[in-house]
N, C-alpha and C positions, 0 to 999 in steps of 0.2 A: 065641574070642580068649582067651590068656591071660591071669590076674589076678596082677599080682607086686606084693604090697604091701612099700611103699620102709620102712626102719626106719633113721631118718637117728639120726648119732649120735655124739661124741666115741670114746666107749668106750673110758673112762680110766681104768681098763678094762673091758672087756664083764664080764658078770657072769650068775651066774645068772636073776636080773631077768629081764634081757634075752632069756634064752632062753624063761624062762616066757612072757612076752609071746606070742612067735612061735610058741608049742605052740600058744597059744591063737587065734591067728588063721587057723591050720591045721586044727586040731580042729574047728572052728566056723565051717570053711569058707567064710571069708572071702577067701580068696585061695587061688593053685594053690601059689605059693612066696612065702617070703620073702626079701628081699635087704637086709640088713645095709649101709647104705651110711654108710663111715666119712668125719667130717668132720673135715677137718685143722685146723679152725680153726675154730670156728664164732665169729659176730660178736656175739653174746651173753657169750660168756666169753673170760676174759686167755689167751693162750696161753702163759704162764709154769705154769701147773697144768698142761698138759697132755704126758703122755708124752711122748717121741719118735713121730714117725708109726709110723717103720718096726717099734718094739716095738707099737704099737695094732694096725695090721694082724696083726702075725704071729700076737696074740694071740687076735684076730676069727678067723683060719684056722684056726687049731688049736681052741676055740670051736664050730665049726661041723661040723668033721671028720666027728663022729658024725650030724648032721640035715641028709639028702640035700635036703630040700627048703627049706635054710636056706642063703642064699647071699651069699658075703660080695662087696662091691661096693666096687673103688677109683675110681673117675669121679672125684671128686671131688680125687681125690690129685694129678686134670691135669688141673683147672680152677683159675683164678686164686683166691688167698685173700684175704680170708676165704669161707669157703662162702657160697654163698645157694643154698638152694634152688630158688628158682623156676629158677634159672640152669640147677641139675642137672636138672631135672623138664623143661628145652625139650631138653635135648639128649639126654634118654633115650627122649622122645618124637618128638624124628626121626630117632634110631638104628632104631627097634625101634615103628614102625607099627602092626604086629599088636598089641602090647602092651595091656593097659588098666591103667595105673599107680594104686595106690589109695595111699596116705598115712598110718603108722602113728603116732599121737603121743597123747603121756598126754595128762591132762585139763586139766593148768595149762599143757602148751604148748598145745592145742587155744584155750585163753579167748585165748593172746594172740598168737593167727595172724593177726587185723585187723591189727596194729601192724607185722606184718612188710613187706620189703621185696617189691615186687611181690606185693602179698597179692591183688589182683583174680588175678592165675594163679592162685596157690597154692588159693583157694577152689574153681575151674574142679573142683580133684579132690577123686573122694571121700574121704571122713576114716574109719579106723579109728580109734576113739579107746577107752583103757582107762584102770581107774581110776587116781586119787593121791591120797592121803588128805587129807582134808579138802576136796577140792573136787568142787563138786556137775556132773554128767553131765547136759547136754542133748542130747534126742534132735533132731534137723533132717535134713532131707531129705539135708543132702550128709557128715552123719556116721554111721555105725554104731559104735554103741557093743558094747564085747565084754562077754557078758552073764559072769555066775558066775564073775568072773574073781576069783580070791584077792589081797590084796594083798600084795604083797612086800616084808618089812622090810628091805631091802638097799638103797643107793645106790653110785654107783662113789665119792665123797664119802667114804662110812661106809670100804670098803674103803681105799682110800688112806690113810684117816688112823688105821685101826685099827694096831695092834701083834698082836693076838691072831691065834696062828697058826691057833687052830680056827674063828674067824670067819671067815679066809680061804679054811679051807679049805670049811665052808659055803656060802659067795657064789661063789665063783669056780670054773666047771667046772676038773675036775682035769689038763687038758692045761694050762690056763692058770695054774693053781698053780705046775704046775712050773716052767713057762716063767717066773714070777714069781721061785720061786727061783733059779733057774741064773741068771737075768740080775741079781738085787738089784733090784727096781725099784719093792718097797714097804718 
């Protein structure tokens, strides 16, 4: 059976972050692929911060270009909004049978997965979970934690609100640089 671990996400925009995460859940052979699934909305945050979709997506594609086994996923872009996940995780799991969906989330969404909506599903799947600074990593049956993982001083947050073109160009794989320039969108 294949393991495609889900890496939900605004990605406003994707960043290097993001990809690091995904080397590492690859490397360390926690899943066969990853899939990049962009939320249009997510119900934690204003959607006034967030891009347009269709700049997130193209941004996420081009992002991914280079990592055959990093795969960008719009599900979510034709589900009702705001996202819920559980919502996306029933209907990837009666697309896709064979599948065994695992669930990628840093450590301070990890603590406050109880509080979510239909959290009895969401628990159902296993948890990749990786570090975020300052909060402490528990091991539990239904999480694997990614071990030697670096932390990354980068947020899509710090991006957005940077000016500095070298920081941009640090954080941001460089298909998505451009794409940033050509369109104005930081």
């Amino acid at each position: 059976m294949k393991r495609v671990a889900l890496f939900f996400g605004s990605f406003n925009p994707i960043h290097n972050g993001h990809i690091h995460i995904a080397q590492e859940v690859l490397k360390q052979q926690k899943a066969d692929e990853v899939q990049f699934v962009l939320s249009p909305q997510n119900p934690h945050k204003p959607a006034t911060e967030l891009l347009p979709e269709h700049h997130r997506w193209n941004m996420l594609q081009l992002a991914l270009e280079l990592h055959p086994k990093m795969i960008p996923n719009d599900i979510e872009l034709h589900l009702p909004k705001p996202s819920y996940t559980a919502a996306t995780l029933q209907k990837l799991t009666q697309e896709n049978p064979n599948t065994a969906f695992l669930i990628v989330l840093g450590a301070d969404t990890a603590a406050s997965l109880p509080s979510w909506k239909n959290a009895e599903l969401l628990m159902q799947f296993p948890r990749i979970v990786y570090p975020r600074k300052g909060i402490a990593l528990e091991n539990n049956a239904s999480e694997t934690v990614l071990q030697n993982v670096s932390l990354q001083d980068i947020s899509a947050t710090q991006i957005r609100e940077t000016k500095n073109l070298q920081q941009l160009k640090k954080g941001l794989p460089a298909l998505v640089m451009d794409y940033v320039k050509q369109h104005k969108l930081l």
